[in-house]
C-alpha positions as CSV (number, residue, x, y, z in Angstrom):
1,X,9.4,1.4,-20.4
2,X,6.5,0.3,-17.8
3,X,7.9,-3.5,-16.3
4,X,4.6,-4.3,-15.5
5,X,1.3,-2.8,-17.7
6,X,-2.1,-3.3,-16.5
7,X,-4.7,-1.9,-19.3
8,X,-8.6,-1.5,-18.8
9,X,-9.0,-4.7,-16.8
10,X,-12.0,-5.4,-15.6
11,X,-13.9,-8.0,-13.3
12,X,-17.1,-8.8,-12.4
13,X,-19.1,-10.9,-9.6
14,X,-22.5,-11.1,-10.3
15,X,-24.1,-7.6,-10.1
16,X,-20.9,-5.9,-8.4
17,X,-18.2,-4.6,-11.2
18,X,-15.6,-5.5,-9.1
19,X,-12.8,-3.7,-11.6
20,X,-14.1,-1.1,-14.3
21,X,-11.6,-0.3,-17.0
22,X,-8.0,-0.5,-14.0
23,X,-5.1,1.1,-15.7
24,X,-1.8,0.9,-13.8
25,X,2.0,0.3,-14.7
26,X,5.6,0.1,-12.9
27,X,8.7,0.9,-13.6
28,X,11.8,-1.5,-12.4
29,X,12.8,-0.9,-8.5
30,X,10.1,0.9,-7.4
31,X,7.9,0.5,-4.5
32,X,4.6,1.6,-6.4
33,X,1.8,1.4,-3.5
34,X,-1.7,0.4,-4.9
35,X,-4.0,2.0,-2.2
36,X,-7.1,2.3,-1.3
37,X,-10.2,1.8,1.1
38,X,-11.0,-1.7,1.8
39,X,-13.1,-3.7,-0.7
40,X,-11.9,-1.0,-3.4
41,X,-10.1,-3.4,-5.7
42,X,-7.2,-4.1,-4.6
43,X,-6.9,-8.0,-3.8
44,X,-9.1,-8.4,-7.1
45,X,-6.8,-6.7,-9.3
46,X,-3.3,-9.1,-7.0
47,X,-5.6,-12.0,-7.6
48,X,-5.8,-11.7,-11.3
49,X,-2.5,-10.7,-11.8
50,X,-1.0,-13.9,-9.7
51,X,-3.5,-16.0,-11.9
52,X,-6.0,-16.9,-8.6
53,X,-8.7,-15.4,-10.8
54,X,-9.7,-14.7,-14.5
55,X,-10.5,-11.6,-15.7
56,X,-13.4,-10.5,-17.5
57,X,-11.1,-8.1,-20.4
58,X,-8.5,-6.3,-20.3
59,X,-4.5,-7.0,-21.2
60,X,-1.5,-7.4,-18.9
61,X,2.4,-6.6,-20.4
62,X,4.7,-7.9,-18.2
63,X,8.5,-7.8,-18.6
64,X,7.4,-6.6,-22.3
65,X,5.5,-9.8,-23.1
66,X,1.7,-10.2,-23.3
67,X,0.2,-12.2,-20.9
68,X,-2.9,-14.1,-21.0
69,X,-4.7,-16.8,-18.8
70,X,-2.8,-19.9,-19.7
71,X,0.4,-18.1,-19.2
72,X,2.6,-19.5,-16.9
73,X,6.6,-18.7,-17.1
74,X,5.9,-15.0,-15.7
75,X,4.7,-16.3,-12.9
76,X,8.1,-17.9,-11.7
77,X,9.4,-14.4,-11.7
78,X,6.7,-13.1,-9.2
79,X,6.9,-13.5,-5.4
80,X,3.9,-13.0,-3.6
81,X,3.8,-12.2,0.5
82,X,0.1,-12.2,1.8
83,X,-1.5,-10.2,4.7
84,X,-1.8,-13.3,7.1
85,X,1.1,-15.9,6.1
86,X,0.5,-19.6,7.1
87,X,3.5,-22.3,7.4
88,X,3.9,-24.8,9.2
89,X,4.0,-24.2,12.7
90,X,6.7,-27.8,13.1
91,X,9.2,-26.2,11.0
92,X,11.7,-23.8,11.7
93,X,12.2,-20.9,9.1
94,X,15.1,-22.7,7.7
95,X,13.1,-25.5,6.7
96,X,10.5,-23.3,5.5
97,X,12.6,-21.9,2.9
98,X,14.0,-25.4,2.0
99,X,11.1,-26.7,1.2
100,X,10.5,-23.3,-0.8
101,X,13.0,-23.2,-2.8
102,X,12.8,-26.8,-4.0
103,X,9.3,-26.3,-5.0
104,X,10.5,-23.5,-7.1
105,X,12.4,-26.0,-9.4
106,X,13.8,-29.4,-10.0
107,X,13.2,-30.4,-6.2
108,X,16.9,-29.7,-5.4
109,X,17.7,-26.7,-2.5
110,X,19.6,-23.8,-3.3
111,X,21.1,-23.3,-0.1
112,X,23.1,-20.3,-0.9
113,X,19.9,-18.3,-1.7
114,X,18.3,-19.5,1.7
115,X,21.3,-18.6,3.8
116,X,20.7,-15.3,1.7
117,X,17.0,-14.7,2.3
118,X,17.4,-15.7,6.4
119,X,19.8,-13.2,6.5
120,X,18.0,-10.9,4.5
121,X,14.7,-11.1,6.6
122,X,16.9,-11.0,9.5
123,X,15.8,-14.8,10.9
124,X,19.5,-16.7,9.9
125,X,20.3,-17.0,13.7
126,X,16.4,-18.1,14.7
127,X,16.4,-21.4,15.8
128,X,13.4,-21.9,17.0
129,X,10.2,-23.6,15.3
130,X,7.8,-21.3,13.3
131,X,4.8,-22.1,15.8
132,X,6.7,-19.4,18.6
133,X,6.7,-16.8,16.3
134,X,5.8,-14.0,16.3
135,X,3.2,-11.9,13.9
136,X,6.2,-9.5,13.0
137,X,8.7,-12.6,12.2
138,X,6.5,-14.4,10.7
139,X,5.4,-11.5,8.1
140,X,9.5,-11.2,7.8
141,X,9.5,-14.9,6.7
142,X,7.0,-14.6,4.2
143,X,9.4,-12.6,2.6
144,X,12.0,-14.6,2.8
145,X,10.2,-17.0,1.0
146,X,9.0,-14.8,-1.9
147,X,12.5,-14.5,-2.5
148,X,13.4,-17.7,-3.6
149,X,13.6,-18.5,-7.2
150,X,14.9,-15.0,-7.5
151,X,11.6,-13.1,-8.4
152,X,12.1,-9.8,-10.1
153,X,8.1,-8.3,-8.7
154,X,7.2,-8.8,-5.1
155,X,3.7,-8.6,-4.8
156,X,2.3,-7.9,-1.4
157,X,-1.1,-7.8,0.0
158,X,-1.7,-5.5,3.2
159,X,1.7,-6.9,4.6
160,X,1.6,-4.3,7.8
161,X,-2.3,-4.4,8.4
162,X,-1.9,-7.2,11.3
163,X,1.6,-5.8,12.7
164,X,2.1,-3.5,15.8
165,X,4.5,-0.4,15.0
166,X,7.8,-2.2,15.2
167,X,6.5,-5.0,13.5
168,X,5.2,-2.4,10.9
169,X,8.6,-0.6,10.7
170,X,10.7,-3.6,9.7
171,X,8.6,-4.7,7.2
172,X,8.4,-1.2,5.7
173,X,12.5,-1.2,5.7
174,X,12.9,-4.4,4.2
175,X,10.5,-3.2,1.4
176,X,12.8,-0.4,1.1
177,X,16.1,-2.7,0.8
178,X,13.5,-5.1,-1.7
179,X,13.6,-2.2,-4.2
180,X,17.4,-2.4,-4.6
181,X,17.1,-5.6,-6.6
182,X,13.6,-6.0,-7.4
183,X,10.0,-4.4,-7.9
184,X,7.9,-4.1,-5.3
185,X,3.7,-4.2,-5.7
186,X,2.4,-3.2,-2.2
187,X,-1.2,-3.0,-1.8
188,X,-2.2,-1.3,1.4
189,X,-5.3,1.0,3.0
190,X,-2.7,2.4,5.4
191,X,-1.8,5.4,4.0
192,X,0.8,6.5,6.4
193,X,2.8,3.4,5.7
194,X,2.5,4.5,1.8
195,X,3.7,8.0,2.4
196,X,6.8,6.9,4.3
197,X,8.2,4.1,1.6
198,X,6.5,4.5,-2.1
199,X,8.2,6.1,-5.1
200,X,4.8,6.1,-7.2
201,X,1.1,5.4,-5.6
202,X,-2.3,4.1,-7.5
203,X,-5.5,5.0,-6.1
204,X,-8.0,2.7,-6.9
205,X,-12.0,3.2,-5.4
206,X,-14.9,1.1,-6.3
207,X,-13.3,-0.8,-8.9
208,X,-11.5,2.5,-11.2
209,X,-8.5,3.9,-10.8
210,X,-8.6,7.5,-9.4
211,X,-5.1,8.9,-9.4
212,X,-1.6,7.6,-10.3
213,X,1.2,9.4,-9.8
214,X,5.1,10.0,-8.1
215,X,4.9,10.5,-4.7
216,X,6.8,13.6,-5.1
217,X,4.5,15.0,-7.8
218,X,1.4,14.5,-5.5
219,X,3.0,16.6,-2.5
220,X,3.8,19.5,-4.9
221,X,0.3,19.4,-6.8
222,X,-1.9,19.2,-4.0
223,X,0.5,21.4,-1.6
224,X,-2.4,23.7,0.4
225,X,-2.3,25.6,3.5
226,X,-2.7,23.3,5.7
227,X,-3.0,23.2,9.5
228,X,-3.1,21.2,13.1
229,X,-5.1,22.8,15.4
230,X,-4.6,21.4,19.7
231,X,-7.7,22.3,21.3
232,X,-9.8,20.8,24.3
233,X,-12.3,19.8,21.8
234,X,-11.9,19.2,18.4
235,X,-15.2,17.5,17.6
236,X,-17.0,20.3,19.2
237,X,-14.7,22.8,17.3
238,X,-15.0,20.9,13.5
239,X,-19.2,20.9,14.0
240,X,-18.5,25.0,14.7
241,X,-16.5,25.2,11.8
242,X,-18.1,22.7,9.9
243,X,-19.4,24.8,6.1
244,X,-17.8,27.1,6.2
245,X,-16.5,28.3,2.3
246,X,-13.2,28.9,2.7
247,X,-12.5,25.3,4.4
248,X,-11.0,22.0,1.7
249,X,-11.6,19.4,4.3
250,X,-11.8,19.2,8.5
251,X,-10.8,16.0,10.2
252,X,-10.3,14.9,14.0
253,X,-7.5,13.1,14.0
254,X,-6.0,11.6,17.1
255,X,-7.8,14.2,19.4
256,X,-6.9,17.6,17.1
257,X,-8.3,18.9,14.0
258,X,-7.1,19.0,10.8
259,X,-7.9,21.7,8.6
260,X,-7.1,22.3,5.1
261,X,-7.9,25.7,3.1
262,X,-8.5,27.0,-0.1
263,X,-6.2,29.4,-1.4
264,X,-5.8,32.8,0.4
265,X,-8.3,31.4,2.7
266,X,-5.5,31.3,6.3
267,X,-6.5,34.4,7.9
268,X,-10.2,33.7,7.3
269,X,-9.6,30.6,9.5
270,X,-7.5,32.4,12.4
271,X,-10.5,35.0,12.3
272,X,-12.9,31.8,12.8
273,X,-10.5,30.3,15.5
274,X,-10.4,33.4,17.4
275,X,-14.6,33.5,17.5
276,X,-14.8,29.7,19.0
277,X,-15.9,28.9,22.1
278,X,-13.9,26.1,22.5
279,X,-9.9,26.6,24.1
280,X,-7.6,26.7,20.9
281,X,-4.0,25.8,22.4
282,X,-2.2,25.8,19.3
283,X,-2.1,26.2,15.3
284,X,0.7,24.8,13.7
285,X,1.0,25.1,10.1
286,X,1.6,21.7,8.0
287,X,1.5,19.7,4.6
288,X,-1.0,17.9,4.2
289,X,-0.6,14.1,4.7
290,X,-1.4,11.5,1.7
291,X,-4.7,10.2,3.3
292,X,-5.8,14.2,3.2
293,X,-4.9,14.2,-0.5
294,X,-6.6,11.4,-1.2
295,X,-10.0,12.3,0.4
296,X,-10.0,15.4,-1.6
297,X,-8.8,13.3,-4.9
298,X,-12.4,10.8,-3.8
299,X,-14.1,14.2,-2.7
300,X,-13.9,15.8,-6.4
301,X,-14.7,12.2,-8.4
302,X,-17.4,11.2,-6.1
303,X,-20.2,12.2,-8.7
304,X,-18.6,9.8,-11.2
305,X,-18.2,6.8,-9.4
């Protein structure tokens, strides 16, 4: 049974159909990543769910319960963690999360669930004032404070897009831990990060919903030969290969190229490797990587969009 049900939801601002007809549902601890390219969706569909926004139609089912505008008691049981978290800079995390968790009900603290959350986001033995932190620590505490009141769905908005790769990696950890206890919404363009840390992905382009499916069902459907080419020029050697019929997609990607094939298609690339001017140092043989998948998912629905 889906804990969370999103059914033909749609939004619109002026002439833009922000969301046409959005289907998506999770199951209980999950990490289901809601991707796609910037502008494809994705905040809209956050924002009407959190009630920042009213939708045009559509129906909700959350926890088994309809939910409409005016509804309010689901919304205790969501935490939300944005992509650029704002506290104030005077207060030390501690505090933070104080003042949290008495907004969450009678204005008393439940210091037990603070200790909890610092520990949790790793930030119990930081005593210094929320103004020093850093990007990464800061991200960490806006989890911390979606955790009080005891939410049973994180919701989180691009929640690596600002980090650097450490600060990336403990926020994707953490997410990982999140899903022990809870439900995790992540909303993300980075694809990578997706990959590493989602048991079910959504993706979502101009307002529809493209593809949803388990992570592990993707990577078995759209399994291809795939390759990594290390040559001296890669944008030289895509333009030479560049039409060719045998070819899925071509991609430069951090200074090689990235081939995938149709079926039966590898020595017909190795013959077209060994004709190219450019210097081929190495072909190494490779799934391909979600972001792949999902240009070829966009590829074959770009006529209906």
């Amino acid at each position: 049974m889906s804990f969370l049900k999103i059914e033909s939801l749609r939004k619109r601002f002026g002439r833009l159909q922000a969301l046409d007809g959005v289907n998506l549902s999770l199951t209980r601890h999950e990490v289901y990543g809601f991707v796609g390219r910037n502008g494809a969706g994705k905040t809209t569909t956050l924002a009407i769910l959190l009630g920042l926004m009213l939708r045009d139609g559509g129906r909700i089912t959350f926890d088994g319960e309809m939910i409409d505008d005016d509804s309010i008691a689901y919304k205790r049981q969501i935490g939300f963690v944005p992509d650029v978290p704002a506290f104030p800079e005077y207060l030390k995390a501690r505090e933070v999360l104080e003042f949290a968790s008495a907004f969450q009900g009678d204005g008393t603290v439940d210091r037990d669930a603070v200790e909890e959350a610092l520990s949790f986001v790793g930030l119990r033995s930081i005593n210094r004032k929320v103004g020093s932190f850093s990007r990464g620590m800061r991200q960490r505490l806006a989890i911390g404070q979606a955790l009080m009141g005891s939410p049973d769905l994180i919701v989180m908005d691009e929640p690596t897009s600002a980090l650097d790769p450490i600060g990336r990696r403990e926020i994707l950890n953490l997410m990982q831990k999140l899903k022990k206890t809870r439900t995790v919404l992540y909303s993300t363009h980075i694809l990578a990060d997706a990959e590493q840390i989602c048991d079910r992905v959504g993706l979502i382009d101009r307002g529809r919903m493209i593809l949803e499916s388990r992570m592990v069902d993707i990577q078995q459907k759209w399994i291809q030969p795939a390759f990594h080419v290390v040559c001296d020029d890669a944008p030289a050697l895509k333009a030479f290969l560049q039409g060719r019929r045998f070819l899925k997609t071509l991609s430069v990607q951090a200074g090689n190229l990235s081939v995938t094939l149709q079926d039966g298609a590898t020595k017909y690339l190795l013959r077209s490797l060994s004709e190219a001017p450019q210097t081929i140092h190495a072909v190494e043989r490779r799934a391909p990587s979600l972001e792949e998948v999902f240009l070829e998912v966009l590829d074959e629905n770009a006529d209906t969009l």
